[in-house]
mmCIF file of the N, C-alpha and C atoms, coordinates in Angstrom:
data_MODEL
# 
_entry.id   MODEL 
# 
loop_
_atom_site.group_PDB 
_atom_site.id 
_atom_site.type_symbol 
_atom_site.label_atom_id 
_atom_site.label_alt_id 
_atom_site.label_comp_id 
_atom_site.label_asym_id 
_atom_site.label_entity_id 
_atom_site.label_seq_id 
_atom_site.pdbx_PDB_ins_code 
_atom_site.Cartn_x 
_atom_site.Cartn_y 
_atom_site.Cartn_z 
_atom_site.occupancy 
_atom_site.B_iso_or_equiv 
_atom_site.pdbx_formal_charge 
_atom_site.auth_seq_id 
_atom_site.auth_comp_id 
_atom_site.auth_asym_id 
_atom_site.auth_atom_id 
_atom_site.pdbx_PDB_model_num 
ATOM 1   N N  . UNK A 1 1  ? -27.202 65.924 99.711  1.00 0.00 ? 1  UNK A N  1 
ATOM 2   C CA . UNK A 1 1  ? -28.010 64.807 100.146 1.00 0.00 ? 1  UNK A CA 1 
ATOM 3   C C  . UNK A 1 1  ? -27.148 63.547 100.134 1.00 0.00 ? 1  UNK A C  1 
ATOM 4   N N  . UNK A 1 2  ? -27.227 62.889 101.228 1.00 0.00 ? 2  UNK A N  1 
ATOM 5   C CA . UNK A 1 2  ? -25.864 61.640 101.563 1.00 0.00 ? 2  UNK A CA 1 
ATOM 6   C C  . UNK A 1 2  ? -27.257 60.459 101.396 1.00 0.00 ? 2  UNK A C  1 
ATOM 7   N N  . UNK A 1 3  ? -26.999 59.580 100.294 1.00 0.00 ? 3  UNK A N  1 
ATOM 8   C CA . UNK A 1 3  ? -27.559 58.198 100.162 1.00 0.00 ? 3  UNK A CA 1 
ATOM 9   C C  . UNK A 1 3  ? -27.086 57.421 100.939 1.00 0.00 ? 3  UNK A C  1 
ATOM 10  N N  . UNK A 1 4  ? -27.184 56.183 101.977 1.00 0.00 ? 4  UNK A N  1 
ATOM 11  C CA . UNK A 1 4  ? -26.431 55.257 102.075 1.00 0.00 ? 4  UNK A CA 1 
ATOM 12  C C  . UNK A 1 4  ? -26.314 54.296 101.237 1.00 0.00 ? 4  UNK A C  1 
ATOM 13  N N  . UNK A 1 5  ? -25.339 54.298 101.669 1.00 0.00 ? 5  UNK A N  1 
ATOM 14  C CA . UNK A 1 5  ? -24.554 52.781 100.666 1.00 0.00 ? 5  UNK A CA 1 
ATOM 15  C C  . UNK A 1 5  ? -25.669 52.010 100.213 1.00 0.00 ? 5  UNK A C  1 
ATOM 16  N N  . UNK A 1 6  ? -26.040 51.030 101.217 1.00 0.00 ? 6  UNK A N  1 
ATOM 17  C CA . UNK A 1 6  ? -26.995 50.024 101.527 1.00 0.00 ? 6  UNK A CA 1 
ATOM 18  C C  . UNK A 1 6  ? -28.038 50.172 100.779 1.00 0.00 ? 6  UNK A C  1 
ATOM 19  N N  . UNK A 1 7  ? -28.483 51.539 100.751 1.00 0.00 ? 7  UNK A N  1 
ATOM 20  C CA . UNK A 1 7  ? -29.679 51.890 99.892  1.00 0.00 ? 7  UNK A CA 1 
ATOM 21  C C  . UNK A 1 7  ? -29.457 51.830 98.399  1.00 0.00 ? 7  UNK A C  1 
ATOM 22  N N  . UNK A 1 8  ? -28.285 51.997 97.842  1.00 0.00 ? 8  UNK A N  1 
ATOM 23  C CA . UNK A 1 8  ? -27.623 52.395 96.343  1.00 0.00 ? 8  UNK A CA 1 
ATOM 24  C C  . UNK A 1 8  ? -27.664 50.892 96.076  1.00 0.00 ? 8  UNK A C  1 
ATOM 25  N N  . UNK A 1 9  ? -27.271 49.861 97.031  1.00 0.00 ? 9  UNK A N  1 
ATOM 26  C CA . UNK A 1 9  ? -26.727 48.463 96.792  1.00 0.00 ? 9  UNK A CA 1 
ATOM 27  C C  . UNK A 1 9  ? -28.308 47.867 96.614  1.00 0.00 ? 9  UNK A C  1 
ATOM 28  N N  . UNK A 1 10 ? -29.398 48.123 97.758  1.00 0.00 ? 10 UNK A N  1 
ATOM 29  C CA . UNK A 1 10 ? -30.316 47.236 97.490  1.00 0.00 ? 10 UNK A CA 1 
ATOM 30  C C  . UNK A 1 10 ? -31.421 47.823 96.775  1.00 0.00 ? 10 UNK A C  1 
ATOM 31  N N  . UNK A 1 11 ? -31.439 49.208 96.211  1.00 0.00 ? 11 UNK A N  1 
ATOM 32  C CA . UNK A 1 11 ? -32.602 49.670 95.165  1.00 0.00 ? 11 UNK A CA 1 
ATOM 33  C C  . UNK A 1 11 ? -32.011 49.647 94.032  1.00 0.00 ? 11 UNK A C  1 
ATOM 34  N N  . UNK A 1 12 ? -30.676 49.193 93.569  1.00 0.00 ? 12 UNK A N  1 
ATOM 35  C CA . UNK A 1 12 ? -30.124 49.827 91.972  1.00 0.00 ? 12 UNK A CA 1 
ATOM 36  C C  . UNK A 1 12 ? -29.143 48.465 92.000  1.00 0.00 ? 12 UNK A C  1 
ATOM 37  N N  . UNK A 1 13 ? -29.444 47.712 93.208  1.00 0.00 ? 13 UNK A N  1 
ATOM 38  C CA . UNK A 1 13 ? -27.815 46.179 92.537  1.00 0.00 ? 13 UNK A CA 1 
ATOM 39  C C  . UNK A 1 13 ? -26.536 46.434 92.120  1.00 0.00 ? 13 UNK A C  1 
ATOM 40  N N  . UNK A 1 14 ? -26.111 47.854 92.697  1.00 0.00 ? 14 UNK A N  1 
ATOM 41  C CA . UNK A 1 14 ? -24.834 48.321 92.689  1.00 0.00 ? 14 UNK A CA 1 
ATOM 42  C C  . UNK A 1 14 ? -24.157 47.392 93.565  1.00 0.00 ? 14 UNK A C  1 
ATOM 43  N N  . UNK A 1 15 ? -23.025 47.556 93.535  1.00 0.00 ? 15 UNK A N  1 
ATOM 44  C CA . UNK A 1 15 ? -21.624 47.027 94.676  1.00 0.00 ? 15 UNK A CA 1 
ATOM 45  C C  . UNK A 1 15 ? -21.061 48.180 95.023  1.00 0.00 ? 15 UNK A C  1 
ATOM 46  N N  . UNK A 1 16 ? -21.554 48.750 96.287  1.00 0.00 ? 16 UNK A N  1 
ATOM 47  C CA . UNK A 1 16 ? -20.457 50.065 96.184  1.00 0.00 ? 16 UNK A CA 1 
ATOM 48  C C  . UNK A 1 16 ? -19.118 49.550 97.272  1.00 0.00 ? 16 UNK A C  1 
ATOM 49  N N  . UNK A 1 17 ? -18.650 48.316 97.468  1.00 0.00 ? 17 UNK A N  1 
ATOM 50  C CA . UNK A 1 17 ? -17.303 48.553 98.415  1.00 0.00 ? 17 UNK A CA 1 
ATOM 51  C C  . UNK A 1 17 ? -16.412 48.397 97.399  1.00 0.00 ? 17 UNK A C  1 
ATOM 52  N N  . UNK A 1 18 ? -16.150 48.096 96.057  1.00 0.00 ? 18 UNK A N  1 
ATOM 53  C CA . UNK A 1 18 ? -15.219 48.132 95.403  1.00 0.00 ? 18 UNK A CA 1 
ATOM 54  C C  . UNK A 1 18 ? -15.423 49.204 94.326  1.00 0.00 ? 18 UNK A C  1 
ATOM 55  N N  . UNK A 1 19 ? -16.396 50.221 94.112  1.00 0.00 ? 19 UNK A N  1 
ATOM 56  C CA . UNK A 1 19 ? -16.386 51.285 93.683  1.00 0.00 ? 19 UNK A CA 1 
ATOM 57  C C  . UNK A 1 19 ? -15.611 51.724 93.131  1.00 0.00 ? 19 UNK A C  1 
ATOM 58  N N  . UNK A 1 20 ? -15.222 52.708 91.801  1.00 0.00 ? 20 UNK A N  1 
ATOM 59  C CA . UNK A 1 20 ? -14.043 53.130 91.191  1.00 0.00 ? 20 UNK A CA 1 
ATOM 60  C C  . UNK A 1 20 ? -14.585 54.436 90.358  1.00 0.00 ? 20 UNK A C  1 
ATOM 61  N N  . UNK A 1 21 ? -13.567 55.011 90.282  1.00 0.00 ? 21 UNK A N  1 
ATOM 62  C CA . UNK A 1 21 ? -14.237 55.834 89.228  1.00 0.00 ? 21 UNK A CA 1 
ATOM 63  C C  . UNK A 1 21 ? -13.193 56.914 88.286  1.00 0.00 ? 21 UNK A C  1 
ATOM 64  N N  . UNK A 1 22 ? -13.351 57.152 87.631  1.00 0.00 ? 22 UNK A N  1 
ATOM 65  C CA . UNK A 1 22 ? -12.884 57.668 86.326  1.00 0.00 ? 22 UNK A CA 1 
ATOM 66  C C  . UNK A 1 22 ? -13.116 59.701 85.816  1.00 0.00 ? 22 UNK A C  1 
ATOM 67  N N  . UNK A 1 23 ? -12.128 60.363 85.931  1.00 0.00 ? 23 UNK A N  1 
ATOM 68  C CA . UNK A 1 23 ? -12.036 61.442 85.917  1.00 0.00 ? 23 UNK A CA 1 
ATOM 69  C C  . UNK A 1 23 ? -11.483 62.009 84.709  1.00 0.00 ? 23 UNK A C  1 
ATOM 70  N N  . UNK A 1 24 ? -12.014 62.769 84.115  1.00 0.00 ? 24 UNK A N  1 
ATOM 71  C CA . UNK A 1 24 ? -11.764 63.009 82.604  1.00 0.00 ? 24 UNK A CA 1 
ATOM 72  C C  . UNK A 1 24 ? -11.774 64.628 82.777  1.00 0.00 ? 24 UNK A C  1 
ATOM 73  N N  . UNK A 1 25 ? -10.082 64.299 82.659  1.00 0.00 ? 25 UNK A N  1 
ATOM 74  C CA . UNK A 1 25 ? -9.786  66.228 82.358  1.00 0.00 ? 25 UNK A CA 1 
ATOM 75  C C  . UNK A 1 25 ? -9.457  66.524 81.472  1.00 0.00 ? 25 UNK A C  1 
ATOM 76  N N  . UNK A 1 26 ? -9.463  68.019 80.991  1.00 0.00 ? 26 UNK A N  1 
ATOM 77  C CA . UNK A 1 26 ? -8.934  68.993 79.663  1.00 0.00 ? 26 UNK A CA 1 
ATOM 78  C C  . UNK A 1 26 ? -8.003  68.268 79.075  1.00 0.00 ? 26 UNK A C  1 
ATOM 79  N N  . UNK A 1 27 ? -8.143  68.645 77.730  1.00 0.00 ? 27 UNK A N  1 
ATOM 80  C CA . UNK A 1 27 ? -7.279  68.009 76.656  1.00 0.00 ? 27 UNK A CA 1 
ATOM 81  C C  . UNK A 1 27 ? -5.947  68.705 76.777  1.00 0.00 ? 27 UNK A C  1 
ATOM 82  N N  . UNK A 1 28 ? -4.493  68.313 76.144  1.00 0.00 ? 28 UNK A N  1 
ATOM 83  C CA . UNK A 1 28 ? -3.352  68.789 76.749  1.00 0.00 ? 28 UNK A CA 1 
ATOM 84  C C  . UNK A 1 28 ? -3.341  70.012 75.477  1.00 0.00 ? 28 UNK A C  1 
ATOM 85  N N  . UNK A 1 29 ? -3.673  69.861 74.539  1.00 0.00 ? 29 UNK A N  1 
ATOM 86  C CA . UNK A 1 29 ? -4.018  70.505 73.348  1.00 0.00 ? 29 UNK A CA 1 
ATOM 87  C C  . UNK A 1 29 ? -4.569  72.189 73.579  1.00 0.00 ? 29 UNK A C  1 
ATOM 88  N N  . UNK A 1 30 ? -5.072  72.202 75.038  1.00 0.00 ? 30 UNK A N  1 
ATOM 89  C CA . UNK A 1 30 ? -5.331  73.624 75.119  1.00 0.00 ? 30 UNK A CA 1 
ATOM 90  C C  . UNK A 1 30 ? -4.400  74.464 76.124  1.00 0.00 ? 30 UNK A C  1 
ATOM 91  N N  . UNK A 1 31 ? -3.295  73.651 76.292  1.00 0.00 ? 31 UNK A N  1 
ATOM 92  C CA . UNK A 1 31 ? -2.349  74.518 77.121  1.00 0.00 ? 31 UNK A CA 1 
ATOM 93  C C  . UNK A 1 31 ? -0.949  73.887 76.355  1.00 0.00 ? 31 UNK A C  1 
ATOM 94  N N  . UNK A 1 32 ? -0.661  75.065 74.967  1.00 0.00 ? 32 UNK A N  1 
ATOM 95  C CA . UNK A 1 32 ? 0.368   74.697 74.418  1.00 0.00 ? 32 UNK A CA 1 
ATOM 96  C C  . UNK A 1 32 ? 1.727   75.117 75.284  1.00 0.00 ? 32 UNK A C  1 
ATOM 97  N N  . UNK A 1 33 ? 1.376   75.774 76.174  1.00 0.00 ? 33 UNK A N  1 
ATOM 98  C CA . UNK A 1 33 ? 2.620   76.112 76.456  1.00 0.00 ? 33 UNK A CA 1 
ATOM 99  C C  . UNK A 1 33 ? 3.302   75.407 77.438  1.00 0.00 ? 33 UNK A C  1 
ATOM 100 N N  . UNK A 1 34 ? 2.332   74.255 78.001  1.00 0.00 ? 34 UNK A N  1 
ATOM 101 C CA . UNK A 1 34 ? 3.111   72.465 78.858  1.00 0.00 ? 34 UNK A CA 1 
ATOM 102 C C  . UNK A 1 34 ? 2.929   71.422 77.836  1.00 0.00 ? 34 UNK A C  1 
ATOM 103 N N  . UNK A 1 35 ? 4.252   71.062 77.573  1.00 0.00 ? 35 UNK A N  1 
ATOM 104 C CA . UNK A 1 35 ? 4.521   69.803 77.245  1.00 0.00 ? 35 UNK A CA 1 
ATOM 105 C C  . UNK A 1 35 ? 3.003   69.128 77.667  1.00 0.00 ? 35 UNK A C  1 
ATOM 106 N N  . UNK A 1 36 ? 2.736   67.840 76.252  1.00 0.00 ? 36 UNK A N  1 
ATOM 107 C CA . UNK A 1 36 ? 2.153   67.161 77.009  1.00 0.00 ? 36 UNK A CA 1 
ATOM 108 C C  . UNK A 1 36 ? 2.727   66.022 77.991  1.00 0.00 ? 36 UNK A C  1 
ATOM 109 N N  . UNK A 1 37 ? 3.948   65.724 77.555  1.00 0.00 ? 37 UNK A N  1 
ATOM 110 C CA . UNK A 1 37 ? 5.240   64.438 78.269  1.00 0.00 ? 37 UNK A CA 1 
ATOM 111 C C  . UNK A 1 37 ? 4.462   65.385 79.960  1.00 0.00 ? 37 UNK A C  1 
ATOM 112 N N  . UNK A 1 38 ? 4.558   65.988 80.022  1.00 0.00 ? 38 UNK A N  1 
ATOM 113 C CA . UNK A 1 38 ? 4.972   67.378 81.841  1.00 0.00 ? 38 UNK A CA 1 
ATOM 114 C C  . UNK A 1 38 ? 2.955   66.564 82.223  1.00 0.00 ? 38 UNK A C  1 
ATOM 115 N N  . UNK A 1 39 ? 2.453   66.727 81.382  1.00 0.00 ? 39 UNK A N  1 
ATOM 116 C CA . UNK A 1 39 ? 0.863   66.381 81.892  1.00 0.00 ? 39 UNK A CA 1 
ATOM 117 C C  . UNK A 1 39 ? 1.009   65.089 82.224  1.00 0.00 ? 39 UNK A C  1 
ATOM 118 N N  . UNK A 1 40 ? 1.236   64.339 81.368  1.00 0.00 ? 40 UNK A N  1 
ATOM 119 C CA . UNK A 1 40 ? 0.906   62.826 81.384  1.00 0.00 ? 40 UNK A CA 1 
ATOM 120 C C  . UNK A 1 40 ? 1.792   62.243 82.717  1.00 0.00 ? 40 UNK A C  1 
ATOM 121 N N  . UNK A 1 41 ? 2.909   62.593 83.093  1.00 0.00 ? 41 UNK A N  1 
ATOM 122 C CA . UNK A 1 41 ? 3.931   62.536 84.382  1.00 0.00 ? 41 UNK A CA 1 
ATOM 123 C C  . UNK A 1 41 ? 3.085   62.706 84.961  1.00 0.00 ? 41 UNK A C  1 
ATOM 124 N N  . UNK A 1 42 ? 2.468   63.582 85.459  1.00 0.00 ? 42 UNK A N  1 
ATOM 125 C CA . UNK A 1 42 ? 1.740   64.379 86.524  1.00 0.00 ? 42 UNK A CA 1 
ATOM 126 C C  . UNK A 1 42 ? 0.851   63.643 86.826  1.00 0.00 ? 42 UNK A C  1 
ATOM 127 N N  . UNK A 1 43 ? 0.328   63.605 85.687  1.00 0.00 ? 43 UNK A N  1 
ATOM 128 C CA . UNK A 1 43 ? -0.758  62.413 86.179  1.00 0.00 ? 43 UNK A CA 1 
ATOM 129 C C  . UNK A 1 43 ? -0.733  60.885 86.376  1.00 0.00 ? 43 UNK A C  1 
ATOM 130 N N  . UNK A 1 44 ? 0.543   60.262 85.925  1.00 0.00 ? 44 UNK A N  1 
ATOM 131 C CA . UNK A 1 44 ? 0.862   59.355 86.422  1.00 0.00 ? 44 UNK A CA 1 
ATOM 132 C C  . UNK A 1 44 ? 1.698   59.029 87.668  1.00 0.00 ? 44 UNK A C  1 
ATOM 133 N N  . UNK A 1 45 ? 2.037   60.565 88.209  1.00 0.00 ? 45 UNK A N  1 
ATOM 134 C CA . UNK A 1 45 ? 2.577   60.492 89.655  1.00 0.00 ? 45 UNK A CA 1 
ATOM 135 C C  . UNK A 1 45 ? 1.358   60.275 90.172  1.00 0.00 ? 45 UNK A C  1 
ATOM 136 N N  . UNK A 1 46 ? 0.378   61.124 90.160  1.00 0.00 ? 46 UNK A N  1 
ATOM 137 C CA . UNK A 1 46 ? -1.147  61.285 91.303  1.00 0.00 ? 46 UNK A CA 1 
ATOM 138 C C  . UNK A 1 46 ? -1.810  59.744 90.962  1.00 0.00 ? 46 UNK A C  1 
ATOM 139 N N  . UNK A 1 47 ? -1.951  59.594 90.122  1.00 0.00 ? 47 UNK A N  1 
ATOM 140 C CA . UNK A 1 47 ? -2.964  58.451 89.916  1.00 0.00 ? 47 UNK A CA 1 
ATOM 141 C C  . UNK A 1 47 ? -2.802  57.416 91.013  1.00 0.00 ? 47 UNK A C  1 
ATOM 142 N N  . UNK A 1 48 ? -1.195  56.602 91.223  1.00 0.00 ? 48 UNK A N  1 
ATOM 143 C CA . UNK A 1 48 ? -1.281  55.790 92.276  1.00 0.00 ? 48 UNK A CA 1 
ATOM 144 C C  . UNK A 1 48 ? -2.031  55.822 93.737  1.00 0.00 ? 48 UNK A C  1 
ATOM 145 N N  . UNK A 1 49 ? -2.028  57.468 94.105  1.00 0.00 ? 49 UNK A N  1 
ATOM 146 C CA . UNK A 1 49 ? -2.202  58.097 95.368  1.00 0.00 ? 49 UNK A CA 1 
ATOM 147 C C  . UNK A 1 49 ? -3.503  58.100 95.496  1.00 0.00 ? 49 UNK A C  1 
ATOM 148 N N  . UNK A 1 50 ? -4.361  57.614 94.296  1.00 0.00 ? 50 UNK A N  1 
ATOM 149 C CA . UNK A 1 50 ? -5.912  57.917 95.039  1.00 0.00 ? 50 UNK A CA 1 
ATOM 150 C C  . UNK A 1 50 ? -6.200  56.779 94.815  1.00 0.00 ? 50 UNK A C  1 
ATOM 151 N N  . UNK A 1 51 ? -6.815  56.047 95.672  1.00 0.00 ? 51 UNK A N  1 
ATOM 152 C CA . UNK A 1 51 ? -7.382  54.181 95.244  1.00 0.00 ? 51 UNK A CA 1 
ATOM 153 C C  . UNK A 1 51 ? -8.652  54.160 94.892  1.00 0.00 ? 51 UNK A C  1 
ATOM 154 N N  . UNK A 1 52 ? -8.611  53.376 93.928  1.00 0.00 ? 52 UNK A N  1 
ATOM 155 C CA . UNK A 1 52 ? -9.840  53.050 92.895  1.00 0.00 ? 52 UNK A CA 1 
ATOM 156 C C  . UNK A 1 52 ? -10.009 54.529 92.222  1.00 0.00 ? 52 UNK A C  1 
ATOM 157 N N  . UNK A 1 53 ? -9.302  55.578 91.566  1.00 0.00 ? 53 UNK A N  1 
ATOM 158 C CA . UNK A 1 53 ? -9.987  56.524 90.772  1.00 0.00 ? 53 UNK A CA 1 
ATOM 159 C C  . UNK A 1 53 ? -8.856  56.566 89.981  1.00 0.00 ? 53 UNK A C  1 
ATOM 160 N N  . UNK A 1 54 ? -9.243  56.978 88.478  1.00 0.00 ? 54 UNK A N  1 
ATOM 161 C CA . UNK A 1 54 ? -7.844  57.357 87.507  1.00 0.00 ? 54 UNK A CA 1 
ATOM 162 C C  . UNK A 1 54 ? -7.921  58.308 86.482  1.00 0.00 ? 54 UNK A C  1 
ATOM 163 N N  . UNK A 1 55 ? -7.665  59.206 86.905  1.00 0.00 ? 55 UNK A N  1 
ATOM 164 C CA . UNK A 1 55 ? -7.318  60.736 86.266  1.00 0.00 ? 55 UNK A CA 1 
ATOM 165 C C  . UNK A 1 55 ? -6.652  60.398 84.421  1.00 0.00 ? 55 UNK A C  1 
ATOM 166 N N  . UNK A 1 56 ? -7.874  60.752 83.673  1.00 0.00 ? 56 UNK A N  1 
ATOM 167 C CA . UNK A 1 56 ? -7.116  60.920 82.366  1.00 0.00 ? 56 UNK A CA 1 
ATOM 168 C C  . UNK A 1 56 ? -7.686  62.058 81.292  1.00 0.00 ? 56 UNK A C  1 
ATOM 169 N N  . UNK A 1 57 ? -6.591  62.242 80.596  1.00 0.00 ? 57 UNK A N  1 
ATOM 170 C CA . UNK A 1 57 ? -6.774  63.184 79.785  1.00 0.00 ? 57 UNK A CA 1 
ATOM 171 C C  . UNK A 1 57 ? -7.530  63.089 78.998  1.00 0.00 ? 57 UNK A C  1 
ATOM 172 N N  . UNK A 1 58 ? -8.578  63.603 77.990  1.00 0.00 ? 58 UNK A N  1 
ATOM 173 C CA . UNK A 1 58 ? -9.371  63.350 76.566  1.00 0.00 ? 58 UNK A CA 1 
ATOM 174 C C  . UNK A 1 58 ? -8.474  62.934 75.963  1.00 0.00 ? 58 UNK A C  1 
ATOM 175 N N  . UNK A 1 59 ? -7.340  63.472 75.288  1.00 0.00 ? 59 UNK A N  1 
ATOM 176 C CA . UNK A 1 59 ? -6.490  62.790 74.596  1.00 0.00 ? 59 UNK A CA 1 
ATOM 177 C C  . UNK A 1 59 ? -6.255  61.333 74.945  1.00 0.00 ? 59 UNK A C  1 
ATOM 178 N N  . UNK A 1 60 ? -5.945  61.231 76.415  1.00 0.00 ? 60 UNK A N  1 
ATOM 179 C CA . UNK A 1 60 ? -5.535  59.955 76.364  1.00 0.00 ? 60 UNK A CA 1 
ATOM 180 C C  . UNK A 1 60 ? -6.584  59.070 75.996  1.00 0.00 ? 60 UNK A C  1 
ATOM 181 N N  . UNK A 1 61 ? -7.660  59.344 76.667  1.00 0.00 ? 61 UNK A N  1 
ATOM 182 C CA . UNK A 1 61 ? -8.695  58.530 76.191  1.00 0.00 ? 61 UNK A CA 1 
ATOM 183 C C  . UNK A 1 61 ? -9.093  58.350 74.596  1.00 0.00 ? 61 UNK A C  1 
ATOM 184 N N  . UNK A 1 62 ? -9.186  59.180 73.755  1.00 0.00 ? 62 UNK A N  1 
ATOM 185 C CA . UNK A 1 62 ? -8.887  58.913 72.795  1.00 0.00 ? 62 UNK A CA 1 
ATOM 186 C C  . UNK A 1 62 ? -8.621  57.994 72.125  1.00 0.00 ? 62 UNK A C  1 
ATOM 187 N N  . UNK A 1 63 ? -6.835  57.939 72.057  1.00 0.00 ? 63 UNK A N  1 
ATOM 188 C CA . UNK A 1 63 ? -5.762  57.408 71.896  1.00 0.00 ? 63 UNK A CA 1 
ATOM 189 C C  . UNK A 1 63 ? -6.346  55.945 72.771  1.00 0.00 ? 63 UNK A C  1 
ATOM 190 N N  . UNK A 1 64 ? -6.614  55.649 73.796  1.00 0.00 ? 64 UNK A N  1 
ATOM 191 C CA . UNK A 1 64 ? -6.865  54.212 74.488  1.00 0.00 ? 64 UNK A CA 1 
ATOM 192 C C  . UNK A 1 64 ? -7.757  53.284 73.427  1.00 0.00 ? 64 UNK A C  1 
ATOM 193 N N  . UNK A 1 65 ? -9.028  54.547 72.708  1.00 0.00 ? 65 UNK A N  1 
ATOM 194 C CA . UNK A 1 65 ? -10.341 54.155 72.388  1.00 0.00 ? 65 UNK A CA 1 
ATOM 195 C C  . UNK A 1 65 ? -9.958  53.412 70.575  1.00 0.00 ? 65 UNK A C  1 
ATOM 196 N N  . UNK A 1 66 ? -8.827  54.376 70.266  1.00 0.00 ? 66 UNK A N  1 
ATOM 197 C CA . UNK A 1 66 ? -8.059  54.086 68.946  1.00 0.00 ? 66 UNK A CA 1 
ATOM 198 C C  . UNK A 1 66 ? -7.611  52.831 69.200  1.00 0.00 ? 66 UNK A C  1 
ATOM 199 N N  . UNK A 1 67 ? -7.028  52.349 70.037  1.00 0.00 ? 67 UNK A N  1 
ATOM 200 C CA . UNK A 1 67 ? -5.348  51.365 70.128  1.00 0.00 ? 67 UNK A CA 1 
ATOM 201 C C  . UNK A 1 67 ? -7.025  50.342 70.279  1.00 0.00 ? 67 UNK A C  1 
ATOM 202 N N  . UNK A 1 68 ? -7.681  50.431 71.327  1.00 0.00 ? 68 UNK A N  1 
ATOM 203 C CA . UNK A 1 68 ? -8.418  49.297 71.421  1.00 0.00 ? 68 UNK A CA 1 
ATOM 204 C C  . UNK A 1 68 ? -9.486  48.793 69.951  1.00 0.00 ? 68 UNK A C  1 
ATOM 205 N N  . UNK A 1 69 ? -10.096 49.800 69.382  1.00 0.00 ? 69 UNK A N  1 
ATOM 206 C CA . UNK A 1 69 ? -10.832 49.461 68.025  1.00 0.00 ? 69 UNK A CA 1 
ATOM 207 C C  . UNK A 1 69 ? -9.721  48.927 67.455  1.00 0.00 ? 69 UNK A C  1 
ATOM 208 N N  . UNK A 1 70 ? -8.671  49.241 67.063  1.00 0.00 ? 70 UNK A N  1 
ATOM 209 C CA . UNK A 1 70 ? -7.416  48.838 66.409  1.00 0.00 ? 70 UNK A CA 1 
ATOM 210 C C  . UNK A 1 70 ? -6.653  47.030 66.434  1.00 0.00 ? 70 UNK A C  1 
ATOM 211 N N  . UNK A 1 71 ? -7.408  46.649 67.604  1.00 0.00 ? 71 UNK A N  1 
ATOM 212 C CA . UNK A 1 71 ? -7.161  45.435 67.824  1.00 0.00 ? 71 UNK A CA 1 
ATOM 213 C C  . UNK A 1 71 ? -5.892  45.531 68.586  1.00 0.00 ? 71 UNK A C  1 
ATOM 214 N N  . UNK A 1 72 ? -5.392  46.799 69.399  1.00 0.00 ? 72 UNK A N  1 
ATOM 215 C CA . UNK A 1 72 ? -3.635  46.334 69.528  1.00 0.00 ? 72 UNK A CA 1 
ATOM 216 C C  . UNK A 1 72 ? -2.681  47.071 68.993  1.00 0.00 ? 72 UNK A C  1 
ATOM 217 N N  . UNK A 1 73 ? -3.277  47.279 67.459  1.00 0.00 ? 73 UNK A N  1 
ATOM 218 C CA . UNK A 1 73 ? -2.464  47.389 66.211  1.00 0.00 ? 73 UNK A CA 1 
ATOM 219 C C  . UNK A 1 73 ? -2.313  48.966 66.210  1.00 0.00 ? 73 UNK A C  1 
ATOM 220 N N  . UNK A 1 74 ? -1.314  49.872 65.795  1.00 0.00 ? 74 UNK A N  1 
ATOM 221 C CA . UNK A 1 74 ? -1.586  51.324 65.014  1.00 0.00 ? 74 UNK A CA 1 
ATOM 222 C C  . UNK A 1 74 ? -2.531  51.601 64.338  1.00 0.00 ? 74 UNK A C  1 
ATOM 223 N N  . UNK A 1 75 ? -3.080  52.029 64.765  1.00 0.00 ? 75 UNK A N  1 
ATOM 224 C CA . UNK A 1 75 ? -4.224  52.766 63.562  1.00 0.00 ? 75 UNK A CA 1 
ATOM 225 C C  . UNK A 1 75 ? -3.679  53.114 62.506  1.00 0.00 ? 75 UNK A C  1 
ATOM 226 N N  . UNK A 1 76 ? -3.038  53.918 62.644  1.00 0.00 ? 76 UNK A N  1 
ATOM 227 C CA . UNK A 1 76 ? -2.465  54.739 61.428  1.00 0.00 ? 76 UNK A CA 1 
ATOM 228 C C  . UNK A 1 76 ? -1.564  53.370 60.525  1.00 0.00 ? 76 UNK A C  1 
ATOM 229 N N  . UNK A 1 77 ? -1.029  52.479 60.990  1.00 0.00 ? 77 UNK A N  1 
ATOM 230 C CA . UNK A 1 77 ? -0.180  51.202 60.096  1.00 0.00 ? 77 UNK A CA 1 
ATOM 231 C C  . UNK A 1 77 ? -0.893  51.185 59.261  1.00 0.00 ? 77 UNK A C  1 
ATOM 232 N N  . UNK A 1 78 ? -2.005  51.133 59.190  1.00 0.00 ? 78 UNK A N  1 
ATOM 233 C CA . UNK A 1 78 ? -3.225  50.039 58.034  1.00 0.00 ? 78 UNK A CA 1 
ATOM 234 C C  . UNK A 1 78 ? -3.796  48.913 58.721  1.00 0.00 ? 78 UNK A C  1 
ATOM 235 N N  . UNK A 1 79 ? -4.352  47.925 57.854  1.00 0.00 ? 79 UNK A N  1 
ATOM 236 C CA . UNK A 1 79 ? -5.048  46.776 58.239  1.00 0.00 ? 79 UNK A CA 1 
ATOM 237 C C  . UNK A 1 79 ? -3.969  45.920 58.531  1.00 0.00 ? 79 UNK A C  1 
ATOM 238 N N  . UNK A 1 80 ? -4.167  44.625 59.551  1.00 0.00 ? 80 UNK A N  1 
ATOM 239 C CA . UNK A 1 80 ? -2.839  43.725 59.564  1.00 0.00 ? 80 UNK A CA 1 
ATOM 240 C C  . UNK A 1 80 ? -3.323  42.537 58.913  1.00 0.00 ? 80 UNK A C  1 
ATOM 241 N N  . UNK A 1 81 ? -4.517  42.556 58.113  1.00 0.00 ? 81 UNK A N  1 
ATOM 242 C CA . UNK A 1 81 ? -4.501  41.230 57.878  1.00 0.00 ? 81 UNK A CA 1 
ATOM 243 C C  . UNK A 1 81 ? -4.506  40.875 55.983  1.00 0.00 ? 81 UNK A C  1 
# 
């Protein structure tokens, strides 16, 4: 079933011409036998190639969700203040 745009924009106050979206694949953790360095490449070759979408790992996300509660900082350092 194809919505139009127009319809998404004026029943829900979406913006769909700058649209983006976010793809969350398998953790690198279940395929020990690739590097995760070989995943994270990979996906930072493709990522440029699709506009407005960005391919990431659970791990990475993770790790993003850490560094950002963290203020910046290592988690694992301790407190900085």
């Amino acid at each position: 079933m194809d919505i139009p745009l127009s319809r998404v924009r004026d029943e829900f106050g979406i913006e769909t011409r700058r649209a983006g979206a976010l793809v969350l694949v398998g953790h690198p953790g279940l395929h020990p036998g690739v590097p995760e360095s070989e995943v994270n490449e990979a996906l930072r070759t493709f990522n440029p190639h699709v506009t407005r979408f960005e391919v990431l790992t659970c791990k990475e996300l993770l790790d993003n969700a850490e560094r950002s509660l963290a203020g910046g900082h290592d988690p694992g350092a301790g407190s900085a203040w």
